[in-house]
C-alpha positions in Angstrom: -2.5 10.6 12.5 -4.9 12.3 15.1 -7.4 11.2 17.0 -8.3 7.9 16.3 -9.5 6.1 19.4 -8.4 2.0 19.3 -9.8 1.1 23.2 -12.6 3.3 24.9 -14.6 2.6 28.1 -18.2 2.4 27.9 -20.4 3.9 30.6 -20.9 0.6 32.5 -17.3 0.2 32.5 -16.7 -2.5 29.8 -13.4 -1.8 28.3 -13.5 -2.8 24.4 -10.4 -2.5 22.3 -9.3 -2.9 18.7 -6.8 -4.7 17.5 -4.6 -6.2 14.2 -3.8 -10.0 13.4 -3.3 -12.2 10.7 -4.2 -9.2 8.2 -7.7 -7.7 9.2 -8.4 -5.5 12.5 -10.5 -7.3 15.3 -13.0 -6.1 18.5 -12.4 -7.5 21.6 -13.8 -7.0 25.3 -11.2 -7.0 27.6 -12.3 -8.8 30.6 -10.2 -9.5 34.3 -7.0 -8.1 34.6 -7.8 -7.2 37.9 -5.9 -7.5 42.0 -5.6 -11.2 42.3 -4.6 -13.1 45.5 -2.0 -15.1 44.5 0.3 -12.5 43.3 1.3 -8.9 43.3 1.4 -9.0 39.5 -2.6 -9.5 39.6 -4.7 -11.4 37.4 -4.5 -11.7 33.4 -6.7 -10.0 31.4 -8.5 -11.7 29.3 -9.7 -10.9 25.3 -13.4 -11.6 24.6 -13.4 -11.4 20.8 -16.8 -9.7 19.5 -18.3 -10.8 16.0 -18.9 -8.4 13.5 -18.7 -8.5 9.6 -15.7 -5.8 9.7 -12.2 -6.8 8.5 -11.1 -3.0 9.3 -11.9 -0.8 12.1 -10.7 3.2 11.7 -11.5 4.5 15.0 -13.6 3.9 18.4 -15.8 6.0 20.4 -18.6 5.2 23.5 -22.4 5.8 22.9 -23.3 4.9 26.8 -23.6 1.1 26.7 -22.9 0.5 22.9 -19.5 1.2 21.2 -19.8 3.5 17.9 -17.4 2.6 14.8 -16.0 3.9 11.6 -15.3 0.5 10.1 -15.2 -1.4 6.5 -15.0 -4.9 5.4 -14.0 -6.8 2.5 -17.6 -6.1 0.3 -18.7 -2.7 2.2 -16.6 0.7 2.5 -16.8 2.7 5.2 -19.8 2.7 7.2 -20.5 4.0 10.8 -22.2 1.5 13.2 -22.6 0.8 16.8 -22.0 -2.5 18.0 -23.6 -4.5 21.8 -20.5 -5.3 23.4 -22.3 -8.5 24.7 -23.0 -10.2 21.5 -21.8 -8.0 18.6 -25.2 -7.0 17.3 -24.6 -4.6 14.7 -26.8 -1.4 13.3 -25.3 0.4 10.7 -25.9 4.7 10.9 -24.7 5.6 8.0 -22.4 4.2 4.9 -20.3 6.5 3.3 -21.6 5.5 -0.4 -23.3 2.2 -2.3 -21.4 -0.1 -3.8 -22.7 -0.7 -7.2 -20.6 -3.7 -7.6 -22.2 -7.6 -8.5 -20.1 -9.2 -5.1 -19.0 -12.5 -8.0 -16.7 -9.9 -9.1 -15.4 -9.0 -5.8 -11.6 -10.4 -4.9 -11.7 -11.1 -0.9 -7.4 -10.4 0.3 -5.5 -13.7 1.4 -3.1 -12.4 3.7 0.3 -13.9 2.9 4.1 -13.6 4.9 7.0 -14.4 2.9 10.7 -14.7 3.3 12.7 -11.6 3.0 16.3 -10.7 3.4 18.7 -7.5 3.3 22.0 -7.4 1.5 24.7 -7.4 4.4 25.4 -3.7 5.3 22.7 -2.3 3.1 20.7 -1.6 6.3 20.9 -0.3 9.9 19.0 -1.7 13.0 17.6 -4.5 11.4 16.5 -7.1 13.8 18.8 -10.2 14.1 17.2 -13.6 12.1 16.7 -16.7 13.5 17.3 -19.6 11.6 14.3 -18.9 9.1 15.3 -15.8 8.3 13.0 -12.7 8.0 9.6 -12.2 6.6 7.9 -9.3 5.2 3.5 -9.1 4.8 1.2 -8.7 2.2 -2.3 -9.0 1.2 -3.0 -10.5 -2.3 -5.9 -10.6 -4.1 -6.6 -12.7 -7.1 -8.2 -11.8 -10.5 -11.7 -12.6 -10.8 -14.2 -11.7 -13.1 -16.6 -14.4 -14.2 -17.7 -13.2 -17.6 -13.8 -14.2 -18.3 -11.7 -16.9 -18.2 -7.6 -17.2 -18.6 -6.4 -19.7 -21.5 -5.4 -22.9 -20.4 -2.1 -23.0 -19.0 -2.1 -19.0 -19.1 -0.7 -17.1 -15.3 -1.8 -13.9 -15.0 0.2 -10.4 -15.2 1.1 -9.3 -11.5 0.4 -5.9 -9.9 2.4 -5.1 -6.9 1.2 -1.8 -5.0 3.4 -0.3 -2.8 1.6 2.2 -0.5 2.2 5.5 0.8 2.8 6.6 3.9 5.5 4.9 4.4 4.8 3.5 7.5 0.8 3.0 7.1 -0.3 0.1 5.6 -3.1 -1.5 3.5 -5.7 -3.0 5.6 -8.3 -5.7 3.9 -11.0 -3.8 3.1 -13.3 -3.1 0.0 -10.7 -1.4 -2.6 -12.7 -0.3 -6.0 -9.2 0.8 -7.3 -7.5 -3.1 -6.7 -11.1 -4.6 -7.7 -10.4 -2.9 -10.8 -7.4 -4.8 -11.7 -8.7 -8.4 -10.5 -11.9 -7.8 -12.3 -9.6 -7.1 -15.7 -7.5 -9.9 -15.4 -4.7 -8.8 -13.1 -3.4 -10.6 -10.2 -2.5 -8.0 -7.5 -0.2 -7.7 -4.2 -0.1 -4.8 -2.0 2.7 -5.2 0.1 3.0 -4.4 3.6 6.7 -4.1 3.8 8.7 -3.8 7.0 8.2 -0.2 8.4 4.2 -0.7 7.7 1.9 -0.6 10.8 0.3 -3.5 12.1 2.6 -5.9 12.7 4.6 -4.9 16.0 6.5 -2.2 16.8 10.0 -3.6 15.4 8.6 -4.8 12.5 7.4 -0.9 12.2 10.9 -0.1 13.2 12.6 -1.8 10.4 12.1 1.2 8.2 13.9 3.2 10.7 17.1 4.8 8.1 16.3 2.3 5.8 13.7 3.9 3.7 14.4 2.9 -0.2 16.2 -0.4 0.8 13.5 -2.5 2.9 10.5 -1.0 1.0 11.8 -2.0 -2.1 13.6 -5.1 -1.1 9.9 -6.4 0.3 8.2 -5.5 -2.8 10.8 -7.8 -5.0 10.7 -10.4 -2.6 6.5 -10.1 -2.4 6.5 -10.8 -6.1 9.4 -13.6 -6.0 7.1 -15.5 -3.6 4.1 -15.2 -6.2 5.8 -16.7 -9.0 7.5 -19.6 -7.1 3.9 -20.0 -5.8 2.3 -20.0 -9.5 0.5 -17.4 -8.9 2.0 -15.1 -11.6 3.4 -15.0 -14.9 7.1 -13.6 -14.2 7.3 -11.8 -17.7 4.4 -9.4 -16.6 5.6 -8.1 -13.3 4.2 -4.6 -12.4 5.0 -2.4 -9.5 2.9 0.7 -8.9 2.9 3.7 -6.6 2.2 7.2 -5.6 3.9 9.8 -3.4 5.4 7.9 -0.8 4.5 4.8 -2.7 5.6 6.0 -6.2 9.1 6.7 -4.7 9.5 2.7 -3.6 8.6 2.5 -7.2 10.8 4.6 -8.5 13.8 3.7 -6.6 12.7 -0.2 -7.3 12.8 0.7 -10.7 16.2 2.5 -10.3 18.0 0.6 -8.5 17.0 -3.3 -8.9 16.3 -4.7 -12.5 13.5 -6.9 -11.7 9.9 -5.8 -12.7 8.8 -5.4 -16.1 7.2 -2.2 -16.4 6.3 0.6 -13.8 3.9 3.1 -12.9 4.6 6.3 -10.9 2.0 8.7 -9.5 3.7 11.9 -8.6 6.4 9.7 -6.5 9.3 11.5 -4.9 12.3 11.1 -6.9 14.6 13.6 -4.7 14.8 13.0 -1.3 16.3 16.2 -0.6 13.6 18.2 -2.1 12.3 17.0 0.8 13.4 16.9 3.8 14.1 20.3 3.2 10.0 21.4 3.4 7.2 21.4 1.1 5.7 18.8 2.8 2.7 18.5 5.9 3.3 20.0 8.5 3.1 17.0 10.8 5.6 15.6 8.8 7.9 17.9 8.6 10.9 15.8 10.4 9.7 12.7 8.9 13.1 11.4 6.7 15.1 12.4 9.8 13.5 8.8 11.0 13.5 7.1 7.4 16.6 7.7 6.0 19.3 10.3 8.4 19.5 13.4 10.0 20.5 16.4 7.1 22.7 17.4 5.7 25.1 15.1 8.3 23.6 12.1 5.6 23.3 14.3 2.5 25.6 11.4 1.0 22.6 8.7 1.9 19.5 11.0 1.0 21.4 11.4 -2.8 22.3 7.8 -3.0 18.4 6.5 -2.4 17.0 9.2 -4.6 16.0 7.9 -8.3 16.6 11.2 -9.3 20.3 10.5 -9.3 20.2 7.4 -10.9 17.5 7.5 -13.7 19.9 6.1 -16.4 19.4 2.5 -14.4 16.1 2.6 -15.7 15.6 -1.0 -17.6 11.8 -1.1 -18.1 9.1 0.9 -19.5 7.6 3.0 -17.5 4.0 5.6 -17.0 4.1 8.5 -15.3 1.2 10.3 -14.0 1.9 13.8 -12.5 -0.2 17.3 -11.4 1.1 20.7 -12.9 0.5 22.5 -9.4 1.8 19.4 -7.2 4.3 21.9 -4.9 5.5 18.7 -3.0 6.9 16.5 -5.7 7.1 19.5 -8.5 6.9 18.4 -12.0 10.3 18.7 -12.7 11.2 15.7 -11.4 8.8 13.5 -13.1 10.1 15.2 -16.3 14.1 14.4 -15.5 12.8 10.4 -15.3 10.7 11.2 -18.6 14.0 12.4 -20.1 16.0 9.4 -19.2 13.6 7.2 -20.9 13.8 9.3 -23.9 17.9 8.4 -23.7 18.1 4.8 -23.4 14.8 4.3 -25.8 12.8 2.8 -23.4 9.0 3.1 -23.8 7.3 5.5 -21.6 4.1 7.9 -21.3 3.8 10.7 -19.3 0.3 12.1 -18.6 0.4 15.7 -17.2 -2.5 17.0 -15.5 -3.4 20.9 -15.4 -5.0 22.0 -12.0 -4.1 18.9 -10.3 -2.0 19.1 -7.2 -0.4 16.1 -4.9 -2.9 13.6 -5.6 -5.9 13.7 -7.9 -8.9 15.3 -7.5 -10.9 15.9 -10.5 -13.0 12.6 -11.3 -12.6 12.7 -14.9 -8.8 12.7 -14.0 -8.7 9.6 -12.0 -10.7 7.8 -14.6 -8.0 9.0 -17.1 -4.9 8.1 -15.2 -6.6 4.3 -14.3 -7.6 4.0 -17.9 -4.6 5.1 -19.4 -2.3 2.6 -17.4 -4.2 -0.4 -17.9 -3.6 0.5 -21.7 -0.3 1.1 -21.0 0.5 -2.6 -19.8 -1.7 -3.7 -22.2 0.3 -2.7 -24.8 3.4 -3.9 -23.6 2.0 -7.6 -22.0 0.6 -8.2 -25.0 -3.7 -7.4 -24.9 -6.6 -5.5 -25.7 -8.3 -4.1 -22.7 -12.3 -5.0 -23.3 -13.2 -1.2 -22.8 -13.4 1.6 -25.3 -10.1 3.2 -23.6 -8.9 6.9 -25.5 -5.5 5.3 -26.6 -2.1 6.9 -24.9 0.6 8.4 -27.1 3.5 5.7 -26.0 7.3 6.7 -27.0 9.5 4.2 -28.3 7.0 1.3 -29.0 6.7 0.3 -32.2 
């Protein structure tokens, strides 16, 4: 991305810098750091940590002696503020919308790491474990909704989000989309698998030709660590996505029979679509990174796309998918919709006229969120407690 800002210099000279740990994005002053006598090497700098209610800060800028923000937290969306590098005094300019939400209902993350590994020769460039093996990251957030409780004994369904990007990540901050889960009864993980940003530069490298095998690997093992914890009933295990996300999705749902259902918004399902264009400009040489050069590794870019291997399909599965999306074109939505149609497996595909590579139209997003929640609650086994317009379902009885 452009133009984000993550250390500035205000006028008196303070130098303040952002940085991630432990899940959530912190502000610092940096102080010393400067000639010292004892050494050419000089003296270390040192990290003044400032106080503010922000778990996630976008982008810095100077405002003379104050330092300006675009920043969230886990109750507030995105607000611009500027902060007194002395004490972290806070005044909020302007927030980018209310949130009309009673905070009881609100799931705070828990940022969790978990044990991870790769099947020998499956991936390039990995770095070398030490005797506990890798771990991959993840932020979980738990269902909570206090006008409802689970029946004794009960563990709820488990949502596992794999983000787009790829190599973003989700940062703990105010999500009304995951509060919509946890407030219906949904326990949900979105995993920051290796490749994701945040975490180091190797741990970003790990992604490096390996896109469709750590991505989806992660997401498993996320959901694995949730049910040995208790934390999820491992009958109800969902993983959901879109675009860069809905192809981990896909491919996790193509090539590993774990989850129990699946939901795809317009998620790449051929990888040589493309690398060949049809994408952002910026991103035009982005799977030369992630998975090869082309066509040298034409082989690799057909083995990792679900397109090729749609008859693996072992779950039911939503699909969600614009008419004029020109970067992951119908088509291919409608080749995994035909699959399902083969093997029997329950599906729904919800098409959306005028809608292009993610939605726009409101009434559309309330559609697609409504429609999947009554999609897994038809196969896990409940009644949503909205009025939700039911979803023609093939292959359910």
């Amino acid at each position: 991305m452009f133009g984000l800002q993550h250390y500035v210099f205000l006028a008196d000279g303070t130098l303040v810098a952002g940085y991630t740990e432990d899940g959530r994005d912190h502000l610092a002053v940096v102080e010393g750091g400067g000639p010292a006598a004892e050494g050419p090497a000089g003296a270390a700098a040192r990290l003044r940590e400032l106080p503010s209610p922000y778990t996630v800060v976008y982008s810095l800028t100077p405002l003379g002696d104050r330092l300006g923000v675009i920043a969230a937290s886990h109750t507030e969306s995105w607000q611009v503020a500027t902060l007194d590098p002395r004490d972290g005094a806070c005044d909020v300019v302007r927030r980018e919308r209310p949130v009309p939400v009673d905070p009881t209902f609100i799931s705070r993350p828990q940022a969790i790491t978990f044990p991870t590994a790769y099947e020998p020769g499956s991936v390039t460039g990995t770095p070398v474990a030490g005797l506990k093996g890798l771990t991959a990251h993840a932020l979980y957030f738990a269902p909570v909704n206090p006008d409802f409780a689970a029946l004794p004994g009960e563990k709820p369904p488990l949502l596992l989000i794999s983000h787009g990007g790829p190599t973003s990540a989700h940062e703990a901050m105010l999500d009304l989309d995951i509060q919509y889960w946890t407030s219906h009864g949904f326990a949900v993980v979105d995993v920051n698998y290796g490749g994701s940003t945040g975490y180091g530069r190797a741990y970003r490298e790990r992604l490096s030709g390996n896109w469709g095998v750590v991505d989806a690997v992660d997401c498993i093992a996320a959901a694995r660590f949730l049910i040995a914890r208790g934390d999820a009933d491992p009958a109800r295990i969902a993983v959901r996505g879109g675009s860069a996300g809905g192809y981990t999705t896909l491919n996790a749902l193509t090539r590993y029979g774990f989850f129990s259902a699946g939901a795809s918004y317009f998620g790449l399902a051929d990888l040589e679509e493309f690398v060949s264009g049809g994408t952002h400009k910026f991103e035009a040489q982005y799977l030369l990174s992630l998975v090869g050069p082309y066509p040298e590794a034409r082989a690799t870019y057909r083995e990792r796309s679900p397109i090729n291997h749609v008859d693996d399909i072992s779950c039911p599965v939503i699909l969600l998918q614009g008419l004029e999306d020109a970067i992951v074109p119908p088509r291919q939505a409608e080749i995994i919709v035909e699959a399902l149609e083969r093997k029997g497996l329950p599906y729904a595909y919800l098409a959306f006229p005028g809608e292009q590579h993610g939605f726009r139209k409101a009434e559309n997003i309330v559609r697609a969120q409504e429609a999947e929640l009554y999609f897994y609650g038809r196969l896990f086994g409940f009644t949503p407690a909205d009025a939700i317009e039911p979803v023609a379902i093939a292959n359910l009885d």
